[in-house]
N, C-alpha and C positions, 0 to 999 in steps of 0.2 A: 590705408596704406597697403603697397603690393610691396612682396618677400620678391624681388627681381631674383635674386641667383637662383631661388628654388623656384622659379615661374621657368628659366633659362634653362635649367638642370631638364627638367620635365618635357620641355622642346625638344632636347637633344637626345633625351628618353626612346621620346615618341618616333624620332626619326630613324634611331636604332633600331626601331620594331618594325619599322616600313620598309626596311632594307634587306631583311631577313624572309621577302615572301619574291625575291627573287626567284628563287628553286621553281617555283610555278612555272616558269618559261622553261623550265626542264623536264617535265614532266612527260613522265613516258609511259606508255603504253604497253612497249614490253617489261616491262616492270611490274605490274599489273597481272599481265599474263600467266606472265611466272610466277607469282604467287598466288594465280588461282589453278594453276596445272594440278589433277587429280585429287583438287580437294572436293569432297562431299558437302553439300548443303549449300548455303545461299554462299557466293562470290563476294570478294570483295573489292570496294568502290573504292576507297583511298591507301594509295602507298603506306606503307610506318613512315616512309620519310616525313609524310603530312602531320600523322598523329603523333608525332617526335615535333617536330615545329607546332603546333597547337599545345601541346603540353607546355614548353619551354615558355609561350609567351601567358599561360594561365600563370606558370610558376612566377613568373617576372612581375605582373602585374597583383597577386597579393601577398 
């Protein structure tokens, strides 16, 4: 036997999560920049806006 609502619920989950990596088509460069102006040691490769979105969806999924 399949639990249909909570197989449904989980679809619609899922779809939730896929909608949220729009921001990617925004991603900017000068954003980047600016946050590595006059900082010392290695550069950094991804925005917080990214490591704020991968957080939210670790948090979501346990």
């Amino acid at each position: 036997m399949t639990d249909w609502p909570s197989y449904n619920r989980s679809l619609i989950r899922c779809s939730k999560i896929l909608y949220t990596y729009a921001f990617l088509d925004k991603w900017n460069d000068m954003v980047l920049a600016k946050m590595n102006e006059n900082k010392k040691g290695k550069k950094f490769i991804y925005q917080d806006s990214f490591i704020l979105v991968i957080g939210y969806v670790r948090v979501y999924f346990q």
